[in-house]
C-alpha positions as CSV (number, residue, x, y, z in Angstrom):
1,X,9.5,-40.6,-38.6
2,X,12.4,-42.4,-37.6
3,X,15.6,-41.5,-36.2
4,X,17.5,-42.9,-38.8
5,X,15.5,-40.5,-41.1
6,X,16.0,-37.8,-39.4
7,X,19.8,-38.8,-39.6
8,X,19.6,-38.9,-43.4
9,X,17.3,-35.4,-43.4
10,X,19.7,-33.4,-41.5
11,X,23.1,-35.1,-42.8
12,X,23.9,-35.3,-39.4
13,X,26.0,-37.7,-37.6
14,X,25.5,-39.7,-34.6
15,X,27.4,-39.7,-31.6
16,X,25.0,-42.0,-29.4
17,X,22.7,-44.1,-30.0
18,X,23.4,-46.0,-33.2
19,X,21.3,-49.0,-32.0
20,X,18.3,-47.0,-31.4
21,X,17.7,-45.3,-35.2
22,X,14.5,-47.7,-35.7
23,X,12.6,-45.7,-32.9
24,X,9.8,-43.3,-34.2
25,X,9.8,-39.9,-33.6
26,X,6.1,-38.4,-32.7
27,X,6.8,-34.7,-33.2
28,X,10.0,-32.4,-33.3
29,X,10.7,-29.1,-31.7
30,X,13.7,-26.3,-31.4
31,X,14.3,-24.0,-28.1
32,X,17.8,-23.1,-26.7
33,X,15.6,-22.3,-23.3
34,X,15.4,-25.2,-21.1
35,X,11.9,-23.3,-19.9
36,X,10.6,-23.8,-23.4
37,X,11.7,-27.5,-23.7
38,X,9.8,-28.5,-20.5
39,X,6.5,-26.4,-20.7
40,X,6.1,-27.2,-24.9
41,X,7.6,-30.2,-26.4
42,X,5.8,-33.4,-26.4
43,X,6.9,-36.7,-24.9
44,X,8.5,-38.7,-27.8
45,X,10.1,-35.6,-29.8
46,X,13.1,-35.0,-30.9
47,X,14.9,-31.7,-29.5
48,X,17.1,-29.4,-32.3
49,X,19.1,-27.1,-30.0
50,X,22.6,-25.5,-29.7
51,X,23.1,-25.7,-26.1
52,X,25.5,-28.5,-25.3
53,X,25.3,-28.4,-22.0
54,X,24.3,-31.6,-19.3
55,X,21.2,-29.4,-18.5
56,X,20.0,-30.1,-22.0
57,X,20.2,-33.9,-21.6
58,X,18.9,-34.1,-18.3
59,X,15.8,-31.9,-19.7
60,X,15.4,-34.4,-22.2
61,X,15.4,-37.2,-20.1
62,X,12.8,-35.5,-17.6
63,X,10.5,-33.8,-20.3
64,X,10.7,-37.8,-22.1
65,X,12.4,-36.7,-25.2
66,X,13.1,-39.1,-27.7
67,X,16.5,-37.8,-29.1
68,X,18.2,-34.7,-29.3
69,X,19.8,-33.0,-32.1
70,X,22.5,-30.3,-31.7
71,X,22.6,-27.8,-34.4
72,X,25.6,-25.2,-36.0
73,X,28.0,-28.3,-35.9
74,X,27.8,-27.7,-32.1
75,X,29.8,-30.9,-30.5
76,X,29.3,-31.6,-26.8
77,X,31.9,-32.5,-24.4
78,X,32.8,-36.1,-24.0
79,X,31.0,-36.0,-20.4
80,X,27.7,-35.1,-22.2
81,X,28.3,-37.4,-24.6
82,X,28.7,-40.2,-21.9
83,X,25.5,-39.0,-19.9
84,X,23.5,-39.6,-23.1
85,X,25.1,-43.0,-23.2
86,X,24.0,-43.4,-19.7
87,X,20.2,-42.4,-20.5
88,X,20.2,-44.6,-23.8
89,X,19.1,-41.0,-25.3
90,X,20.0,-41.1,-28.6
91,X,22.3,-37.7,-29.8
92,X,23.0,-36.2,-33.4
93,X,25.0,-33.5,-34.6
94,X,24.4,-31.5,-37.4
95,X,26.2,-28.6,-39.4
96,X,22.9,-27.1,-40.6
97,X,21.7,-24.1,-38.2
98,X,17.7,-24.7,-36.2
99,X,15.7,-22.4,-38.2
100,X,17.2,-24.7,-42.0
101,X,17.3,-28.0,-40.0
102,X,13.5,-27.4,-38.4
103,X,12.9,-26.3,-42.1
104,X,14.1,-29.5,-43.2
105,X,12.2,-31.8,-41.0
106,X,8.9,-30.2,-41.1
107,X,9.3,-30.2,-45.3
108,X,9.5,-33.5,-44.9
109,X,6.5,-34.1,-42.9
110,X,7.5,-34.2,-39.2
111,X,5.4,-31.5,-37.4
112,X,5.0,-30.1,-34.0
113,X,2.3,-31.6,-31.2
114,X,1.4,-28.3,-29.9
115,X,2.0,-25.8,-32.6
116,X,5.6,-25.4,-30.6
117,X,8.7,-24.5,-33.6
């Protein structure tokens, strides 16, 4: 599935990474535990959470996360915003809470690696 996709799925808008919508997403996952996000999601997923915090992107960029969405109309701070920017890590926001917006994406056919939700 592709980022853009994804966009369309979860209404959501993007706030970096306009440029990048054609890349394909391998598998999707949703933790607010930066534990969870390293140990379970797979390289090339796209991470719902509703942390907003620069430990979130730099968790992303380490565990090779393909995009990150942040859930409950959550909107990080312009410096997360800008360290994003700085990873060319693509970031959406949407109103829709993790449990509806995972609901959303695995309806439409974008599944877990691991078996990880």
């Amino acid at each position: 599935m592709k980022i853009s996709e994804i966009r369309d799925i979860l209404k959501a808008t993007v706030l970096v990474g306009d440029d990048q919508l054609d890349t394909t997403i391998v598998a999707a996952g949703g933790s607010d535990l930066l534990e969870d996000i390293l140990s379970s999601l797979a390289e090339g997923s796209v991470l719902l959470t509703g942390i907003t915090t620069e430990q979130v992107i730099q968790t992303a960029k380490v565990a090779g996360i393909v995009a990150v969405v942040f859930v409950r109309g959550k909107k990080p701070d312009e410096n997360i915003v800008e360290l994003a920017r700085s990873y060319s890590l693509p970031v959406l926001l949407t109103r829709y809470s993790m449990f509806e917006a995972s609901g959303r994406l695995y309806m439409s056919g974008l599944r877990s690696l691991d078996g990880f939700w």
